[in-house]
N, C-alpha and C positions, 0 to 999 in steps of 0.2 A: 373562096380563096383557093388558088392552085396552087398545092406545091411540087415543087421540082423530088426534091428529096432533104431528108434532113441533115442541117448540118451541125457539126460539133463548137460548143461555144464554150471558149475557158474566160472568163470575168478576171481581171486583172485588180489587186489591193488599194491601189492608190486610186482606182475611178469610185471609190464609195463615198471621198470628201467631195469630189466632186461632183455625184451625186446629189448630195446634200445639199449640195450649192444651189440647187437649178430649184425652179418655180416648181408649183404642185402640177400646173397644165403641162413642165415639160417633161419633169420626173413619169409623169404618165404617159407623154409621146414616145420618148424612149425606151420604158419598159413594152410596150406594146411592137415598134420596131424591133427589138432585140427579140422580141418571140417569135413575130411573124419571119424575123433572119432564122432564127434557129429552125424553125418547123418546117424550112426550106421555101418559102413565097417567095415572092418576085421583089427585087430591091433594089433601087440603083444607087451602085457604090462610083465615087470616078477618085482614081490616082492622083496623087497627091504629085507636085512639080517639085521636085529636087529629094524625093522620098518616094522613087517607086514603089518602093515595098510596103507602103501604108495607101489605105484606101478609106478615103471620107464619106460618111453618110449621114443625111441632113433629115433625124426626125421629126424636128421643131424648127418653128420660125426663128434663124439665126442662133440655132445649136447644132454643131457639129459633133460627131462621132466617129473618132476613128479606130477602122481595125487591121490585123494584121493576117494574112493568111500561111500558117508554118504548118506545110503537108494537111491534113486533115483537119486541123483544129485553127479555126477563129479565134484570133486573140479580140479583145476588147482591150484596148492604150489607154483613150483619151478619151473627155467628154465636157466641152463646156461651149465659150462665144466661139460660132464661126469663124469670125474675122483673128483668132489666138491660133486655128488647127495648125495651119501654115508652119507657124512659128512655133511652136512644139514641135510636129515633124523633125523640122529642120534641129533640132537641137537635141533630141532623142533617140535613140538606137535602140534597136532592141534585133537580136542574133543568136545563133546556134553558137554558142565555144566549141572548137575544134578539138578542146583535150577532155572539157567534160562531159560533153551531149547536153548543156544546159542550156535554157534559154536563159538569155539575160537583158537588161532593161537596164540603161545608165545615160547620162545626158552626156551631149558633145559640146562642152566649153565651147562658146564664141572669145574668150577673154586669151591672153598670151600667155602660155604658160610660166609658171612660175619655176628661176632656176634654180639650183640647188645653190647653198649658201656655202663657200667652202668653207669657210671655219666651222665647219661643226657637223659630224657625221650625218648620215643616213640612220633615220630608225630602224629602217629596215634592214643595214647592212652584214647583218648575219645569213640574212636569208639568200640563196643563189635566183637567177633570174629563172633559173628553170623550175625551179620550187615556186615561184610565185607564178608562175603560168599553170604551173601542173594544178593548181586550184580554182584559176576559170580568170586569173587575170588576163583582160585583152593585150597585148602586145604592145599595141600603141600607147596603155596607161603606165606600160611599167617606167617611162622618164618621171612623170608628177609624179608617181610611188616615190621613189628612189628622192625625189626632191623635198621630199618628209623630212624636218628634223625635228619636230616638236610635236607633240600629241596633237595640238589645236590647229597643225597642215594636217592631219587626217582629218579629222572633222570637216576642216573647209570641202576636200574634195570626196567629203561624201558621194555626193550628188552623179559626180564621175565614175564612182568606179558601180557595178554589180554588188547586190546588197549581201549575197555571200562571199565575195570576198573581203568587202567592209567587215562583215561580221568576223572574218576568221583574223585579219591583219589589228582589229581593236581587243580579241582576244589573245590578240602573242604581246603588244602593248602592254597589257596587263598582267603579264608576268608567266603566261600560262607556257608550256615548253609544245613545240611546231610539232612535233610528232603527234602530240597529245590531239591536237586541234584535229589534223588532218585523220586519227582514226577517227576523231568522232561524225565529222562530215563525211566521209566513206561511209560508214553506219548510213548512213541518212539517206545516201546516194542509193545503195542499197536496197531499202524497205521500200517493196510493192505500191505500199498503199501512202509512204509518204512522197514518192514521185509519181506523177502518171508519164507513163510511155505511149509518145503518138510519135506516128512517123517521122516526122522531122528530129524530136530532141525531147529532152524530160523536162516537163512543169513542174517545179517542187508545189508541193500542196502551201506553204505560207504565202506565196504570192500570187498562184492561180488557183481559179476555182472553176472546172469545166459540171455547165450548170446540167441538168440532169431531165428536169421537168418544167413543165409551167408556173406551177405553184412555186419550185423555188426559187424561181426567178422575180416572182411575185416580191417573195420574202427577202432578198435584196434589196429590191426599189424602195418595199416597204420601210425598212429598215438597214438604210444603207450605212449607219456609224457604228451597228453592234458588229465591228469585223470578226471579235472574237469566236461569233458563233459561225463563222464561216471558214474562214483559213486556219489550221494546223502549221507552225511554223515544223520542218520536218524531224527534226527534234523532237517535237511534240507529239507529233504522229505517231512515228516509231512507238511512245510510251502507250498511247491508246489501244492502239490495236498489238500491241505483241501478245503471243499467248502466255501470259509469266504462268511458270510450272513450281507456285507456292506464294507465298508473299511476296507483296514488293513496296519499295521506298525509293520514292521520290523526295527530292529537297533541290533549292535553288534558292537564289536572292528574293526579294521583295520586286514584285513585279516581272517577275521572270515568267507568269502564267503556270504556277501551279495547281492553283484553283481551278483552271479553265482545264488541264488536263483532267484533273478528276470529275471534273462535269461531263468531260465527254466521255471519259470510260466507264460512268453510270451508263450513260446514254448508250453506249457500244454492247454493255452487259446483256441489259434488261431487251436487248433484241435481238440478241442469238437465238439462232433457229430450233437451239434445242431446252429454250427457257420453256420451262414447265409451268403450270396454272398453279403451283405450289409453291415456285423459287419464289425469295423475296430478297429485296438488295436494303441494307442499310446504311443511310449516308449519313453521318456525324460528324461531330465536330464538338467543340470544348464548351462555347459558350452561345447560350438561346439567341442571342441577337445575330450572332454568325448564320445561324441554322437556318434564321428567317431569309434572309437576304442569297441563301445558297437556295433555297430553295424553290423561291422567286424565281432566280437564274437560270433553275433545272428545268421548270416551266415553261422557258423559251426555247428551248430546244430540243424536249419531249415530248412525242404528241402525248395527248390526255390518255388515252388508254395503256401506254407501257410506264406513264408516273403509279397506277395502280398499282405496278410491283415495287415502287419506290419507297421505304418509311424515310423520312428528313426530321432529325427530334435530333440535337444536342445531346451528349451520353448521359448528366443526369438527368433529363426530363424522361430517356426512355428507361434507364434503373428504375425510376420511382413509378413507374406507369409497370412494369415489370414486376417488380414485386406487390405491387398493387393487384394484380391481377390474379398473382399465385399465394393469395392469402396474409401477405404479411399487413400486420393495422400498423405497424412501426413508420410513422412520417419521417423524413430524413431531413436533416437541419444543418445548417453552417453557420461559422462564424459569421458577426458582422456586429447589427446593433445591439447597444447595450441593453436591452427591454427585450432579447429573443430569450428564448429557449435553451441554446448551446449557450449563452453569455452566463444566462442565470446560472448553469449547472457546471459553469467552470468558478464561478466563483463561490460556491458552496463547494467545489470538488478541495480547495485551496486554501480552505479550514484543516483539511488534513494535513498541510505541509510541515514538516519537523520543525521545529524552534531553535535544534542549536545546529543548521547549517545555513552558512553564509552563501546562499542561492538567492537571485533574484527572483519576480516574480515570471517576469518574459522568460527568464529560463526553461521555469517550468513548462510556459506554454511553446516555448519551441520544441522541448526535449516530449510531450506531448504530440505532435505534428509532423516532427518530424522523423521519430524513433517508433515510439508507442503504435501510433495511428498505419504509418503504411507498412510497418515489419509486422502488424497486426497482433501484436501484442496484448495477451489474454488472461497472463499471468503472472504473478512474481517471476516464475522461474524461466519464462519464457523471456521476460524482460533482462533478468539477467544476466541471461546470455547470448542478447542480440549485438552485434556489430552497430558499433556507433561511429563509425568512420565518418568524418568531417565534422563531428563538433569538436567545439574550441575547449572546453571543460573536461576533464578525466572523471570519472566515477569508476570506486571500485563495486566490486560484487554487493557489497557489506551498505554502499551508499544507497544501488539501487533497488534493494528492496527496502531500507528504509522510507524511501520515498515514494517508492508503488503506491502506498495510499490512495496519494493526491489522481492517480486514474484511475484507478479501481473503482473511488467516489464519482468520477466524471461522468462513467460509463453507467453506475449504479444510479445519480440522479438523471440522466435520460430515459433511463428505462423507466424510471417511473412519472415519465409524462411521455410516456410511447414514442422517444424519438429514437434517432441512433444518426450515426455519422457517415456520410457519405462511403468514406472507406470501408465502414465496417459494413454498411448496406453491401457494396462491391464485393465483398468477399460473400457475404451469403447469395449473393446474385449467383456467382463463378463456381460456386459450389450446388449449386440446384441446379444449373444447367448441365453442368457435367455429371449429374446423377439424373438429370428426366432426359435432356436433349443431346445425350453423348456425340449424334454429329452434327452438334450445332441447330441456330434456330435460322439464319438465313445463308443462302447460296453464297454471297461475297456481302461486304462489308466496306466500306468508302470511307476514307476518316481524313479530314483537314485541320492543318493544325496539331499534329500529332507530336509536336514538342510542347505543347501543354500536357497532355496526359501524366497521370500519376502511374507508379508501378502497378497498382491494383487495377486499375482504368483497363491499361494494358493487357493483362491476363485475362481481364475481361473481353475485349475485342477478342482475343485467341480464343473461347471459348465462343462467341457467337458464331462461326465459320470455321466448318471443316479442313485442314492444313490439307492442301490438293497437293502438296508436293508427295504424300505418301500414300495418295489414291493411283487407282489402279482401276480400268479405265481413266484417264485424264479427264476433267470435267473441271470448263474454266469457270474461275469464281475467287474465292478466298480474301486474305485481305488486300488491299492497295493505301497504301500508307503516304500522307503528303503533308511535308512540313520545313523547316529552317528553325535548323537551332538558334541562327542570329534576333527571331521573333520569341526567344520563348521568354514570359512576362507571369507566370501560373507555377509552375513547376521547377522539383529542380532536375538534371543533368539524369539521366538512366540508361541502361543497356538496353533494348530490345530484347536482346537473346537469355537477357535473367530474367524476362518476362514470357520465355517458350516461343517467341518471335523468333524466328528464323529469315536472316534477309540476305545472308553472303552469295554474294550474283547475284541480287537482284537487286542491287541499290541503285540510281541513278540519279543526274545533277543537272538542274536546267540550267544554262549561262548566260541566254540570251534577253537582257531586259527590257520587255517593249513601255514599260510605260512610263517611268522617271526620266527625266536626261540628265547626262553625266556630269552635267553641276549639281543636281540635286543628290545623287546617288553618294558622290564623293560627302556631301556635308552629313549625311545617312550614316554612313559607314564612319566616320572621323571617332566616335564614342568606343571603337573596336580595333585601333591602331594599335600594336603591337600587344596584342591581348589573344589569348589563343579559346576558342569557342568548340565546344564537344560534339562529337559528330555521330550522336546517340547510340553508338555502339563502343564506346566504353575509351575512343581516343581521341583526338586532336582533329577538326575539321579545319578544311582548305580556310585560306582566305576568303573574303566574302565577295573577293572580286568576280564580275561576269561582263561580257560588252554591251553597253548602254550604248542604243544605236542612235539615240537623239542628243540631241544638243538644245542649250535655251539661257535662258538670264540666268547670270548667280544668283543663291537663294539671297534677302535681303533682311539686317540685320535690324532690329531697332530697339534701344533702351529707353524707357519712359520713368518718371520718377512715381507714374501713382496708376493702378489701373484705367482711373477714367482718364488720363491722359495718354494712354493706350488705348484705349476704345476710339478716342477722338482719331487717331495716327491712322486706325486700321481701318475706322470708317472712309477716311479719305482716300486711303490706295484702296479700297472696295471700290469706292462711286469713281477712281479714275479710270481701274481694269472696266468695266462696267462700260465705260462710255467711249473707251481705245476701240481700235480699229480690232480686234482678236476676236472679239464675233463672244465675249463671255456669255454665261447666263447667271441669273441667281444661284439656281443648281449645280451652278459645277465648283461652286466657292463653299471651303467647307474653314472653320474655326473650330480647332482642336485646344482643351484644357486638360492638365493634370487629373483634378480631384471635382466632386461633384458639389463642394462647398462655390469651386470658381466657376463652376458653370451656370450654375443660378445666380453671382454675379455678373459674369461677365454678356449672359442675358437677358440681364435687366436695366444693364447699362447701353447695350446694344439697341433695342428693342424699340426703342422709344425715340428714336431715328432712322431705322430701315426693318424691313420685314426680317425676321427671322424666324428661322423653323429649328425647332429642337429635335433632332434622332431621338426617334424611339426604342427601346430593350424590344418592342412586340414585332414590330412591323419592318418591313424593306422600306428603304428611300426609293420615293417615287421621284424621279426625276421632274416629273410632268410639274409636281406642285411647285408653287412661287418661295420665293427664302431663300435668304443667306441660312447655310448648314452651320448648325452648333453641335458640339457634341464632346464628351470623353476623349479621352487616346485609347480607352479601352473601347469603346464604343464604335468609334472609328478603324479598327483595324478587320483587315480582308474586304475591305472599299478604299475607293481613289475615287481623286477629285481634281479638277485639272489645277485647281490653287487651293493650297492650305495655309492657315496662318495657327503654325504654332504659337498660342499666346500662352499669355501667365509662368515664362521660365523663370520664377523668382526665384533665391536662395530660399532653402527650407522647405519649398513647394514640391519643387522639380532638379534632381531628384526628393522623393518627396521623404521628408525626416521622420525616422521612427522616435516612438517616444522611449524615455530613458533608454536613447542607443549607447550611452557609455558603459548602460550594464549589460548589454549583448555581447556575446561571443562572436569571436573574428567569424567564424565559418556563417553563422545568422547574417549579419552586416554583408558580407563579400556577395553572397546569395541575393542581396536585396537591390544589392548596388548595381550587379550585374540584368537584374531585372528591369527595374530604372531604364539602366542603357538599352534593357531591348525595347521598353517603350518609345524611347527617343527616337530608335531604326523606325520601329513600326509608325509612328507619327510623322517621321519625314519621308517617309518613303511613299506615304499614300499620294501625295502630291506629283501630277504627270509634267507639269509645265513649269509652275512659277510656286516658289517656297517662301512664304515670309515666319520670322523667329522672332519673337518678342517678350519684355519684361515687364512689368508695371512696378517695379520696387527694384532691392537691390536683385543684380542679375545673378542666375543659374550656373554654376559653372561646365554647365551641360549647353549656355550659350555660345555662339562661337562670337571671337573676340573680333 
């Protein structure tokens, strides 16, 4: 093979569905073309009739490839039937903007423009026309712009306009102020490593990807639907690669790719030039089944030798392996069934309770969990004069060492069957480390999900990793923090900074939702209307609005009067998505329930008319396996599926009823309520494309009507 010289090849987002599309024989003629183009061989491209600027190349029988040449860099457009190239061409654009050096990609309506309605403003009419240029809007688009009068005329002309300024015109939509938008795309414009600069114009790194080697060219063709692990939208990028000089915190909506940031900034970490055969990274998270599935993830896109500096262990699996390690026999126990360890020892603890106060029993065990447990409360006097801020009950001084007993006993019957409680393990964890490991036991520390963590959790993580904001040489590492208050379903509301976390400048918000569309999102979010959500440092977080760049069916409602007459409903839109033209698969269809009573229900009702596969607490979802997905809402969150069918929204179920809630205090109930709601975000939001909500009895009023 001769080559000339090599040339530069950036791979374009939207050719990987396309991709996808093609046969195995031509997925392999094109990957092979596209290398033998890059390594500089001999290839005959010929120009395109009514699109000089595109040039078609024929790797397979009757598949066309077209690319673009902008100064030094090959773009890759298109990729599918020959007899289509033509007509793409002809209806696709792709150009330098003169105001932003951006390349940009939009189609050219063959259809009559649509005129503006004069009864009824312009959405856009705040904005001047020069302000909507100065963002990379083409000239020619700003009449359709301007002929916006309803949120759903943007949408329609997606298609037409460049996907950065779609994005930024669906964030002013949404409430957000123009200033606001345009620094944070500046930022973007900015960052080195989230543009690349070739002669012609800047590629943001979310929609190009200039391929590098042969291997990863490979790793495209191979897998051309995992975009994630290929494009950084530049947003994204920025968070990766900045050097943060202390902790930092990331949060954004559901589906905004917070996850995938912290994937990559493990991945970014653990291969700096100056990682030692010593550093080690710990990436965490709240709950085992999370951890599994995050670290599946990290697998794909770390080679095998820098996952060795990787630990992936959920926080308590690694406390209990931790102390296990440094001598403690003490096993650590939780609440749950009535026949454990902590059950039995709360109800011998509740023999001690006084006889002439009128306290419930759940009293106890909130004023326990919530007061006692994380203010680590050890003694009468210690008890007595902890801050009880947000319970619903007064006690005075006088009450609560009357009552001490009843934990004093708790604590006293664990010990004598060697267990102890997760927090109180935490706090001897956080106290041995800061006496054997004063600078910590790993380099940086990774944590998802960080609105479940408890206050002690937290001090914990602070104690794992050295705070680099007060080192001296700078040496990157420390923590990187990723979470949404609107998900948190564990925990209640805490400050970071009364945990020795330090995040001010360095907090940051992702906006941009790549995988809900904005009918799903809206029924997501509806549980949080006029409700104000904590923005883990001690105030009031934004609204939960961000721009949801897709569009799709409204989610779809359905009341049944008995579950098998909901099994029957959902069997049916199963086998019709299934057999539609949308290309579904088993796999990508998941069924979410409340409680784990309705899931071996809903199961067994299922079962025994279509395959079904239950998630497992151990293992990742293998896409590859055959099955409709069953699973939790706890189970199911930090995964998506392109269709969920929240079933079993019954009254009582979901939100689901505490027992004797009339003798709960308002501050317990409000905590439990608002958890509920962040289940319902988290269970509708796993859903990319199509949402169904369903009841088998009386309906939820968590259903929408």
């Amino acid at each position: 093979m001769a080559f000339e010289h090599m040339r530069k090849l950036a791979v374009s987002r939207p050719i990987f569905a396309q991709i996808d599309a093609l046969k195995e024989e031509e997925k392999q003629a094109v990957s092979v073309f596209l290398n033998r183009f890059r390594m500089g061989g001999s290839v005959t491209l010929v120009p395109l009739k009514g699109a000089s600027d595109y040039q078609l190349a024929l790797p397979a029988k009757g598949i066309g490839l077209i690319l673009k040449a902008l100064g030094n860099v090959y773009l890759t457009m298109w990729v599918g039937d020959e007899k289509d190239a033509s007509l793409w061409a002809d209806t696709h654009r792709c150009e330098i903007n003169t105001r932003t050096r951006s390349v940009q990609i939009y189609e050219v309506s063959t259809r009559a423009q649509e005129k503006k309605d004069a009864q009824k403003p312009s959405l856009f009419e705040a904005l001047t026309d020069e302000q909507l240029l100065d963002i990379g809007l083409p000239e020619e688009r700003l009449a359709i712009v301007r002929a916006v009068t309803e949120e759903s005329g943007l949408a329609a002309i997606q298609a037409q306009l460049p996907e950065r300024v779609y994005e930024m015109l669906t964030w002013f939509l949404q409430g957000e102020k123009w200033e606001k938008i345009v620094e944070a795309y500046e930022e973007d414009v900015e960052d080195q490593k989230a543009q690349s600069r070739t002669e012609a114009g800047l590629l943001d790194s979310g929609h190009f990807r200039i391929v590098e080697s042969e291997e990863e060219l490979r790793d495209i063709m191979d897998k051309p639907l995992a975009q994630w692990r290929v494009f950084l939208h530049p947003s994204q990028r920025q968070l990766v690669d900045r050097r943060w000089h202390g902790a930092a915190r990331i949060t954004g909506g559901a589906g905004t790719g917070k996850t995938v940031v912290a994937l990559h900034r493990a991945k970014r970490l653990v291969e700096l030039a100056d990682w030692s055969e010593n550093d080690r990274l710990l990436f965490t998270t709240f709950t085992r089944n999370l951890a599994v599935d995050i670290e599946a993830q990290l697998r794909t896109i770390v080679s095998r030798e820098h996952m060795k500096r990787i630990t992936v262990l959920n926080i308590d699996a690694w406390l209990a392996t931790f102390l296990r390690q440094h001598g403690c026999a003490k096993s650590i126990v939780y609440p749950g069934k009535a026949d454990s360890i902590y059950e039995r020892a709360w109800r011998s603890a509740m023999i001690m309770k006084p006889t002439d106060f009128d306290l419930s029993d759940d009293f106890y065990r909130d004023e326990w969990e919530e007061i006692v447990l994380p203010l680590h409360c050890h003694s009468a006097k210690e008890y007595m004069f902890a801050p009880r801020t947000g319970r619903g009950v007064a006690l005075t001084r006088m009450q609560r060492k009357a009552i001490w007993p009843v934990f004093e006993e708790m604590r006293m019957q664990l010990n004598l069957h060697d267990a102890m409680t997760v927090e109180d393990a935490t706090e001897v964890a956080v106290e041995l480390i800061q006496k054997t490991y004063p600078k910590g036991l790993f380099r940086a520390v990774i944590c998802d999900e960080i609105q479940d963590f408890r206050p002690d959790t937290l001090k914990l993580l602070r104690a794992l990793t050295p705070d680099i904001s007060k080192n001296d040489p700078f040496k990157e590492g420390d923590l990187f923090l990723v979470g949404d208050a609107h998900q948190r379903i564990y925990a209640k509301p805490i400050a970071f900074s009364s945990c020795g976390i330090e995040i001010r400048g360095r907090s940051r918000k992702l906006r941009v939702n790549y995988r809900t569309t904005d009918e799903i999102r809206r029924i997501a979010e509806r549980v949080y209307q006029g409700k104000a959500v904590d923005n883990m440092e001690g105030g009031d977080d934004e609204k939960t609005g961000y721009a949801s760049l897709r569009h799709g069916p409204a989610p779809i409602v359905h009341k049944a009067d008995s579950a098998r007459e909901e099994c029957d409903w959902i069997i049916g839109e199963i086998k019709a998505l299934l057999q539609s033209d949308r290309g579904y698969s088993e796999s990508d269809i998941c069924i979410a329930v409340r409680t784990n009573d309705q899931l071996s229900l809903y199961e067994g009702l299922l079962s025994s008319r279509m395959k079904i596969r239950r998630l497992s607490r151990d293992s990742a979802d293998d896409p590859e396996l055959p099955g409709i997905r069953i699973s939790t809402m706890h189970r199911i969150k930090g995964l998506e599926y392109k269709v969920v069918f929240v079933a079993g929204m019954n009254l009582g179920t979901f939100p689901l009823e505490l027992k004797h809630e009339d003798e709960r205090d308002n501050a317990s109930l409000k905590q439990h309520r608002r958890a509920e709601e962040a289940l319902y975000y988290v269970a509708c939001s796993r859903a990319a494309d199509v949402l169904f909500l369903s009841c088998g009895g009386t309906p939820s009023p968590f259903l929408p009507q």
